[in-house]
N, C-alpha and C positions, 0 to 999 in steps of 0.2 A: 542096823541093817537086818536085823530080826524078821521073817516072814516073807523073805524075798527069795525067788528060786532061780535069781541070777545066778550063770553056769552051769545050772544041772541039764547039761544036753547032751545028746551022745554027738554035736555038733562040739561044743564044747570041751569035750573031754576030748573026743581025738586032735582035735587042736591042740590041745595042752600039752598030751602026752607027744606027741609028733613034734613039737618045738620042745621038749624038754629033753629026748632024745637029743635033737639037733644042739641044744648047752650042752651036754654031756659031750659031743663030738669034738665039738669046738671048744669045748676047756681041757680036755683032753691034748687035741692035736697045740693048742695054744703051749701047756707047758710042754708039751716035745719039742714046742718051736717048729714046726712045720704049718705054713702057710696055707698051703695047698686043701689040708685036713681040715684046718681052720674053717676055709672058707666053704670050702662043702658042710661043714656045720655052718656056717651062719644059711646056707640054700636052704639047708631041712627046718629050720627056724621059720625064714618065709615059707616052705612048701608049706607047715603044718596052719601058717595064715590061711594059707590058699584052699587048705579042704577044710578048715573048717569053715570059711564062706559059702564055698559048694555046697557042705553038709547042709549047711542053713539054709542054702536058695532051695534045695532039695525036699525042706520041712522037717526036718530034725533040730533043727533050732529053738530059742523060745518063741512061742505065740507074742504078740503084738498084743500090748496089753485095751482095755475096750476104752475107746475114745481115746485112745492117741492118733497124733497127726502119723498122716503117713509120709513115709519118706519118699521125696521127690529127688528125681535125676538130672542134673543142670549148672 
């Protein structure tokens, strides 16, 4: 995978960082045995999906490499 700049995005990385956060919560509240903790970690896991999708629709994401198809919605 040499030469690829797959994940260098600040789309990317705050994704990363924001769900990595969100394991740390939930392995945490997990060995306390508190559910509640838990599951607000697995939220921040999704939230950090969530901005980094935004980040990307935004243009912080990677560029669309030339001659690829574009993605259709349907």
């Amino acid at each position: 995978m040499a030469g690829h700049s797959h994940g260098h995005t600040p789309a990317a990385w705050t994704g990363v960082i924001i769900a990595f956060i969100g394991f740390c919560v939930a392995s945490a509240f997990c060995v306390m045995a508190n559910p509640v903790g838990f599951w607000v970690g697995m939220v921040i896991i999704g939230l950090g999906a969530v901005v980094g999708g935004i980040m990307r629709m935004m243009g912080l994401g990677q560029a669309p490499k030339a001659g690829a198809k574009p993605q259709t919605q349907g």
